[in-house]
N, C-alpha and C positions, 0 to 999 in steps of 0.2 A: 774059371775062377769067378766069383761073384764080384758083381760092381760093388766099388766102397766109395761110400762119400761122407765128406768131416769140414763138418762148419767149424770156424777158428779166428782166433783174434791174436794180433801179433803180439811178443812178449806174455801168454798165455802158457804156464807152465804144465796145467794138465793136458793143454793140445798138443805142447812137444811130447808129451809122456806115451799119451796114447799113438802119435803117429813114430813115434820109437819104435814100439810094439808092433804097428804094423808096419813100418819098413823090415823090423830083425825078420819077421816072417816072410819078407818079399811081395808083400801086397803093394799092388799099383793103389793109390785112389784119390780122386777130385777132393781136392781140396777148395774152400769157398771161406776167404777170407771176410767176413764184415766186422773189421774193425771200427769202419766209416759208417756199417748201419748200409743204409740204401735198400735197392730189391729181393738181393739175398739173405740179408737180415729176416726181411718180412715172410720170405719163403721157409726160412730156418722155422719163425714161430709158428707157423704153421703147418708146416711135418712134424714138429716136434712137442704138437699139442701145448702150445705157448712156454715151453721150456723157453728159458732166457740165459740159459748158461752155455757156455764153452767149454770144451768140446760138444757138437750133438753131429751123432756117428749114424749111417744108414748102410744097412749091408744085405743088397738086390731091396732096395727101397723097405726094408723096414727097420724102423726105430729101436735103433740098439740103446742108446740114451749116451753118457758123458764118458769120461775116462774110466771112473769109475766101474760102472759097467762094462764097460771092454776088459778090464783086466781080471772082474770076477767072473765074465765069460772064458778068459783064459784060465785060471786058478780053475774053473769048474770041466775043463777041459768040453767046455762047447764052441769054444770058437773057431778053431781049424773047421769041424765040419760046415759050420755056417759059410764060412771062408772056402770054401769048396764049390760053394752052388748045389 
């Protein structure tokens, strides 16, 4: 199964959305809270070509983008194989 990882900020309703989605599907993934900002803030804008929004999703390290994007990955039926490796 591919590594997932989702930057998030608490009280952020499209990060519950998206990791909704990938819990129903039983994906493990690192989750990286900067609500507080700090190092992984800095890391997020910089994988995510200075994206500043929450959710920002990486799946085997490439930028999927926000909730949105995961879910028209899902709707498009691309995302299981991504989620494969």
């Amino acid at each position: 199964m591919a590594r997932v990882e989702i930057y998030t900020k608490m009280f952020c309703g499209y990060c519950s959305a998206a990791k909704r989605l990938l819990g129903g599907k039983g994906v493990d993934f690192e989750e990286y809270d900067i609500t507080l900002g700090g190092p992984k803030r800095a890391e997020m804008l910089q994988r995510a070509n200075g994206r500043t929004t929450v959710p920002q999703i990486f799946i085997d390290g490439h930028h999927v983008g926000g909730s949105d994007d995961l879910h028209a990955l899902e709707r498009e039926g691309r995302l299981d194989p991504m989620l494969a490796g």
